[in-house]
C-alpha positions in Angstrom: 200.9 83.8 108.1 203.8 82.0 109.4 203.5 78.0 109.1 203.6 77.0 112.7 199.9 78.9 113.0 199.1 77.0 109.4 200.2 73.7 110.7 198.7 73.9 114.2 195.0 75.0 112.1 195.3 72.1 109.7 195.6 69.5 112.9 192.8 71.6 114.4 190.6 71.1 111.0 191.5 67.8 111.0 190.7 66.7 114.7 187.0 68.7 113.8 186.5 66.3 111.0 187.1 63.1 113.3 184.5 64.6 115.5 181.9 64.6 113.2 181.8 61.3 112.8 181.8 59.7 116.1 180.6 56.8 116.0 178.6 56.8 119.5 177.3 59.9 119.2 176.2 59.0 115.1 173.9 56.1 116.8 172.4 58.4 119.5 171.7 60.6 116.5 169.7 57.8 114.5 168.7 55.8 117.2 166.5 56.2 120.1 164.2 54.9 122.7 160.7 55.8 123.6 159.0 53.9 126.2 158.7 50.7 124.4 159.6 51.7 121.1 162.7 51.4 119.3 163.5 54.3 117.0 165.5 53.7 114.0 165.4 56.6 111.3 162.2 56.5 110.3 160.9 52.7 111.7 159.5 52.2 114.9 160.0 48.6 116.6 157.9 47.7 119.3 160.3 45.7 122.0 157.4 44.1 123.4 157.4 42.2 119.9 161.1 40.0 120.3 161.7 37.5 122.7 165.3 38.1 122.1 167.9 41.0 120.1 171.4 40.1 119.7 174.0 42.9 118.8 176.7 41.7 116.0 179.2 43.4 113.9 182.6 44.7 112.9 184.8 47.6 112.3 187.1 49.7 113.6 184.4 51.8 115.1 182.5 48.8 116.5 183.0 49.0 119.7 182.1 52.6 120.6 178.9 51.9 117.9 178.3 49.3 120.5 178.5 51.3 123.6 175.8 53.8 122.4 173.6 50.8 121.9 174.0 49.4 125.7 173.3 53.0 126.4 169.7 53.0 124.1 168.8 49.1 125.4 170.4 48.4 128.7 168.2 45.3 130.0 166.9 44.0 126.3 170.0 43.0 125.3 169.9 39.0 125.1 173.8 38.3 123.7 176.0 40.3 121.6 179.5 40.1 120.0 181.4 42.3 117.6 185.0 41.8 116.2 187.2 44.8 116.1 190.9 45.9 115.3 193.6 45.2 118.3 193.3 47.9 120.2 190.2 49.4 119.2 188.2 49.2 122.6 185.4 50.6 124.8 184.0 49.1 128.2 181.0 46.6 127.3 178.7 44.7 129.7 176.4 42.6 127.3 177.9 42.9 123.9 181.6 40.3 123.8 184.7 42.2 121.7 186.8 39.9 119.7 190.2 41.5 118.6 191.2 40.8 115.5 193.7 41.5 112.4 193.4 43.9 109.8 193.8 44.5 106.7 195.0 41.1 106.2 192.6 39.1 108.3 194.0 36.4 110.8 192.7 33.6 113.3 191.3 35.5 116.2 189.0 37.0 113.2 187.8 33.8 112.3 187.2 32.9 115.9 185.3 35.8 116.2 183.5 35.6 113.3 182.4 31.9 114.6 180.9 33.3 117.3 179.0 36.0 115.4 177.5 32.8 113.4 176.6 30.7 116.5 174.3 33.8 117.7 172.8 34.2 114.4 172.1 30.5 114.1 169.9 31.2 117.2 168.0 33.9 116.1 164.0 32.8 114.9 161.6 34.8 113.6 160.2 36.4 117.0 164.4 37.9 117.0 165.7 41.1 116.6 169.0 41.3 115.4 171.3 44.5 115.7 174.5 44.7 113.3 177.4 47.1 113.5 179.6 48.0 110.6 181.9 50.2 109.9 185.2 50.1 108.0 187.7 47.4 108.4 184.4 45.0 108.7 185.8 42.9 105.8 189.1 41.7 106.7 187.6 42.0 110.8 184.8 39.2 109.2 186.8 36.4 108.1 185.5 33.0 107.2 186.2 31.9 104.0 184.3 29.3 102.2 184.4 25.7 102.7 188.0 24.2 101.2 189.8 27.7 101.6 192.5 28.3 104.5 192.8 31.3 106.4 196.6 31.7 105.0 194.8 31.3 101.1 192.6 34.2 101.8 195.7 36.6 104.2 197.4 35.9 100.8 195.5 37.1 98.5 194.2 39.6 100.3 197.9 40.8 100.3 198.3 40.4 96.8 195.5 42.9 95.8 196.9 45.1 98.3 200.1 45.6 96.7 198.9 45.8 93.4 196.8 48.7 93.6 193.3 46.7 93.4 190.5 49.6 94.4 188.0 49.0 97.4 185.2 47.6 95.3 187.5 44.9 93.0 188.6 43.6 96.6 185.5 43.5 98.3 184.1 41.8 95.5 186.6 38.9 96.2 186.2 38.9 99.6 182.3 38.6 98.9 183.0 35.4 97.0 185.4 33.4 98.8 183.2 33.7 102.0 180.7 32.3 103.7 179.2 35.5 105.7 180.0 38.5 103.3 177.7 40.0 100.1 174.6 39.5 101.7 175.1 36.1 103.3 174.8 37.6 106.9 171.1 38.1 106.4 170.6 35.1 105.1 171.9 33.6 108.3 169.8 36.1 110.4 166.2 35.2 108.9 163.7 34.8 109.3 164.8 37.3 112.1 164.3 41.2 112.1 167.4 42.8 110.9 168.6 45.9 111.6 171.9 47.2 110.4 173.8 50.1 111.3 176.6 51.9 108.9 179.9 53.8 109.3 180.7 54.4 105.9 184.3 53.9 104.5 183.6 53.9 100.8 183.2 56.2 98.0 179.8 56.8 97.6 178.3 55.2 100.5 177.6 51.5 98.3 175.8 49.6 100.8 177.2 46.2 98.9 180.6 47.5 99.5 180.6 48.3 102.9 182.0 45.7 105.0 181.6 43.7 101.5 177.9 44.3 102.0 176.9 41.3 104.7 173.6 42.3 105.2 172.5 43.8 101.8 171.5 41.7 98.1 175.0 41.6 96.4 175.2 42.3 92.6 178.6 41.0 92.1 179.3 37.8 90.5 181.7 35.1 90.1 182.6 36.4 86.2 183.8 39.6 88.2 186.0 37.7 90.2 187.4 36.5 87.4 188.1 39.7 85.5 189.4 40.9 88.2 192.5 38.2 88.9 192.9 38.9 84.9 193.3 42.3 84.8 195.9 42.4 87.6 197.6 39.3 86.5 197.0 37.5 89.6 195.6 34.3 87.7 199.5 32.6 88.4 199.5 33.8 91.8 196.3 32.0 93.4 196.4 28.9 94.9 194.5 25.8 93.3 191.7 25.8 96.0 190.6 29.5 95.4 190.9 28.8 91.5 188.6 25.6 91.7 185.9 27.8 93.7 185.9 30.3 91.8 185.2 27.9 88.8 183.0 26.2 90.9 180.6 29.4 90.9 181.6 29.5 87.4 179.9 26.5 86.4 177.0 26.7 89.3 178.5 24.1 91.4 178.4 26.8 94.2 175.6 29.3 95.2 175.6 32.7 94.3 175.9 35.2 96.6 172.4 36.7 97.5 170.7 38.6 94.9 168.2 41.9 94.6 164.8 40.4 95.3 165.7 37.7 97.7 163.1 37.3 100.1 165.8 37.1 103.1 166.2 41.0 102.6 162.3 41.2 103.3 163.0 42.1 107.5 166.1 44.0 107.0 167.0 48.0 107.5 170.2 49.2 106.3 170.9 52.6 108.0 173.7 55.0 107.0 174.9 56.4 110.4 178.1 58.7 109.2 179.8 59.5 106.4 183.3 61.1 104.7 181.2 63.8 103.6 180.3 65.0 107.0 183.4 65.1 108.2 185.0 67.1 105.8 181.8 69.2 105.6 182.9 69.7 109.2 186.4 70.3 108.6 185.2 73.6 106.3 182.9 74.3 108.9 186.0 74.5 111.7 187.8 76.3 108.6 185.8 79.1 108.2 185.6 79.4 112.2 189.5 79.8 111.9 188.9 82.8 109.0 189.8 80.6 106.5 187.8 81.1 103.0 187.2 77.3 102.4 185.9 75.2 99.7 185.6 71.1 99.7 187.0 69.7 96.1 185.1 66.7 96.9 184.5 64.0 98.8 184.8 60.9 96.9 188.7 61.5 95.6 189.9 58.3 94.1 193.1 56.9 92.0 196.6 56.3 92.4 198.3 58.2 95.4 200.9 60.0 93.8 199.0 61.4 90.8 196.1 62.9 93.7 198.6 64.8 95.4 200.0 66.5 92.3 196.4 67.9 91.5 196.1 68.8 95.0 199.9 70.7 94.8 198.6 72.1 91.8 195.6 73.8 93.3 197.9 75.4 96.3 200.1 76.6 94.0 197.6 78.2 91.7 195.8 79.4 94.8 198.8 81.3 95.9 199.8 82.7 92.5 196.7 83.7 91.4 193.6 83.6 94.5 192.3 81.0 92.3 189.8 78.8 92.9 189.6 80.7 96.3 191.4 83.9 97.5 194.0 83.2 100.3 193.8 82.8 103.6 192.7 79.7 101.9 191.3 76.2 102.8 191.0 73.4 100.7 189.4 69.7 101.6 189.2 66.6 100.1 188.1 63.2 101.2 187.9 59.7 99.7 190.7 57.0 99.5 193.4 57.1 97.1 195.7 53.6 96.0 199.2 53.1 96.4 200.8 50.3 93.9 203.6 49.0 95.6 207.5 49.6 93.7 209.4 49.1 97.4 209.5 47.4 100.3 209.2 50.7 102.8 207.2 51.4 105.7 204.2 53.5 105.0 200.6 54.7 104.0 198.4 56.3 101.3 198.3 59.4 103.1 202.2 59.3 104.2 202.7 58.8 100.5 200.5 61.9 99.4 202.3 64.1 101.4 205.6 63.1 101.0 204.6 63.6 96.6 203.0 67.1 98.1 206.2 67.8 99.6 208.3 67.6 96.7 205.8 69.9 94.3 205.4 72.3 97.1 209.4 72.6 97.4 210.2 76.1 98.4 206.5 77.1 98.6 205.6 79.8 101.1 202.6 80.0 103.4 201.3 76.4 102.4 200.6 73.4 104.4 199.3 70.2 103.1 197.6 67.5 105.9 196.5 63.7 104.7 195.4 61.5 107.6 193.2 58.4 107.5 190.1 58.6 110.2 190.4 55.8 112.0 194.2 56.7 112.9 196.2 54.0 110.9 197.5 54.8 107.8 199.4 51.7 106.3 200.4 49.2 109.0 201.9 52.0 110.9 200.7 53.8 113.9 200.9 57.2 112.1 197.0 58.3 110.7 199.5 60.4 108.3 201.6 63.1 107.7 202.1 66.7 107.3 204.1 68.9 104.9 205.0 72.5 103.7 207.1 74.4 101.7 209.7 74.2 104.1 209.8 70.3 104.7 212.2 69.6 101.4 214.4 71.6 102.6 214.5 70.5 106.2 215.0 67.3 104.8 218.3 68.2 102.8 219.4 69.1 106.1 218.9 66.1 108.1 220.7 64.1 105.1 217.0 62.6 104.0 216.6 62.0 100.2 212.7 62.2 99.7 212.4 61.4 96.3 214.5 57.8 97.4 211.9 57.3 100.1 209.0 58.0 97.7 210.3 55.7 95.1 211.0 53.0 98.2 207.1 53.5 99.1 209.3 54.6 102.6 207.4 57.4 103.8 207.2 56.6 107.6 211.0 56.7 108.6 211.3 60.1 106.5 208.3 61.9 108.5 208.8 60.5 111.7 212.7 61.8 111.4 211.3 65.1 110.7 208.4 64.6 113.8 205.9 65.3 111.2 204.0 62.0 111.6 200.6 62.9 112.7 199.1 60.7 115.4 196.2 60.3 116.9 196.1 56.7 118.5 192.6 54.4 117.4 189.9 57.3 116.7 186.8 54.3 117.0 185.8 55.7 113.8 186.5 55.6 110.4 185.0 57.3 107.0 188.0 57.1 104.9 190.8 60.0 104.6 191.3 63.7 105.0 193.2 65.9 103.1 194.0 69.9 103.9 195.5 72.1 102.0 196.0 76.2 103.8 197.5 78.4 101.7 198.0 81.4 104.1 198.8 85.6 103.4 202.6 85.6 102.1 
């Protein structure tokens, strides 16, 4: 099989993974409208009962979450708004869009975020309120606690970032040093009806993680904070305000974040709408379509970048030199999000980075192709979702005078694919379920 019809299959994969998880079409699937009543999974809400529903959110994939909404309730609508990345847009008539920054959150967020507040501030017990989240909502939710600046919170933020802090450790600070995150939205919504609606972008679909859990009880404490600064040796690098709140929780000076068995959580349903496991469950599915015999490895692939992609270079290679774990024309998915810990000062992603370490255990390689994008189409702070590779690409790169293992170590990734035009971009999906990863191992 030669590696132009490889390559063109993996994008093709890829792009049926994406559609799996639309997030318009993911509401229509969970939500729907029957005369009166308001279908949610399996609850019925009678919209004779509410004398008003607001629409909040945020996430990448608000705004197209948000569409299928105006679609379901066209007149019932009372206010809405939802804060989303730049660029990350759909026409709205009810429902306001706030763009904001992400990752590292900035001051049309807050803004936004202020306005969200000031709706749920109105809502009363006769309310329904609608919430949209999908991934991106924490930094697209910024408004840290009383005392702390925006620029306190963008810098640490960026400092678990670059040190290779996981999903959950930074969620978990997020959750603390805010006043609407880990379960503090719903306590600003009662004693309205809440109803919240999820695109998942963590392993393992943790409602409290989501987002930073707004609208669910939050298990996470102020001693995890803690451990967390401690075992990344970030205690030095905080400023004095974030310290003294933190030891303010510490000592009970400050509220915990909502617990299990609050009563605020008594009018709430939290609603998973789409997931990474359907799309790469879709991405096999579009796989064996293509005659490719396909297996997923698993959807919840975590850990550092580099040491991912030499277990997934390993499994090509065994693939082609044996037919194990499955006979070639092979596929091979993965999902979940992997970590990069920053050495350089490069331009780049997670998935740029696993396939540029793919590309260097696959040097020489015949027949295989290796694909890593992000869903929502931004890998990094670049406008690449990721990056593709083969056997081939090494060598290429030798040619064009590009030293990949120099780019690697420089956490470089971007300038070395986009001089090969092996970038893959998509533009904003509106979605976004974590990463992708394809491996084809065609017929030598």
């Amino acid at each position: 099989m030669i590696l132009s019809k490889l390559r063109e299959d993996a994008l093709n994969i890829y792009k049926a993974g994406l559609q799996a998880v639309d997030p318009h079409a993911a509401i229509l699937k969970h939500c729907s409208r029957q005369g009166d009543l308001f279908l949610v999974s399996n609850k019925k809400y009678n919209l004779g009962g509410f004398k008003n529903i607001y629409v909040v959110g945020a996430g990448k994939a608000g705004a197209a979450m948000a569409t299928a909404i105006e679609e379901i309730l066209p007149d019932e609508i009372t206010e809405g708004a939802i804060n989303v990345k730049y660029g990350h847009l759909a026409p709205l008539k009810k429902i306001k869009i706030h763009e904001a920054g992400h990752p590292v959150p900035d001051e049309a967020g807050v803004s936004g975020t202020q306005k969200i507040m000031s709706i749920l501030n109105q809502a009363k017990e006769d309310d329904l309120v609608i919430c949209l989240i999908s991934g991106g909502g924490s930094a697209l939710l910024p408004l840290p606690a009383a005392g702390i600046s925006l620029k306190e919170k963008q810098d640490l933020t960026g400092k678990l970032l670059a040190c290779g802090a996981d999903i959950t450790e930074i969620n978990t600070v997020r959750k603390h040093i805010s006043q609407i995150k880990g379960g503090q939205f719903a306590r600003l919504a009662a004693p309205a009806r809440l109803i919240t609606l999820i695109l998942s972008d963590v392993v393992g679909d943790p409602l409290n993680s989501i987002a930073s859990g707004p609208s669910v009880p939050d298990s996470s404490t102020f001693q995890q904070v803690l451990n967390i600064f401690k075992k990344y040796n970030l205690e030095s690098d905080i400023s004095d305000t974030i310290k003294q709140h933190i030891q303010n929780g510490l000592t009970g000076k400050i509220s915990e974040t909502p617990k299990p068995g609050d009563s605020i959580f008594n009018k709430t349903q939290n609603v998973i709408i789409a997931n990474n496991f359907q799309a790469v469950s879709a991405a096999k599915q579009k796989a064996e379509a293509l005659g490719y015999n396909s297996m997923i490895l698993s959807s919840a692939i975590e850990g550092e970048t580099r040491e991912v992609a030499k277990i997934h270079t390993a499994i090509a290679k065994e693939i082609a030199a044996s037919g194990n774990p499955v006979k070639a024309p092979a596929c091979v998915i993965s999902g979940g999000e992997t970590t990069v810990t920053l050495q350089g000062n490069g331009k780049g992603g997670r998935n740029q980075e696993f396939v540029l370490a793919a590309a260097l255990n696959l040097a020489c390689l015949d027949s295989v192709v290796i694909l890593s994008a992000g869903t929502d189409g931004t890998d990094g702070p670049t406008d690449a979702a990721g990056a593709i590779c083969d056997g081939q690409t090494i060598t290429r790169a030798e040619k064009s005078n590009l030293d990949a293992e120099k780019h690697l170590n420089e956490n470089n990734a971007y300038p070395f694919f986009e001089a090969l035009n092996d970038l893959v971009k998509t533009g904003p999906t509106n979605t976004n379920v974590m990463d992708l990863r394809i491996i084809l191992v065609g017929v030598a």
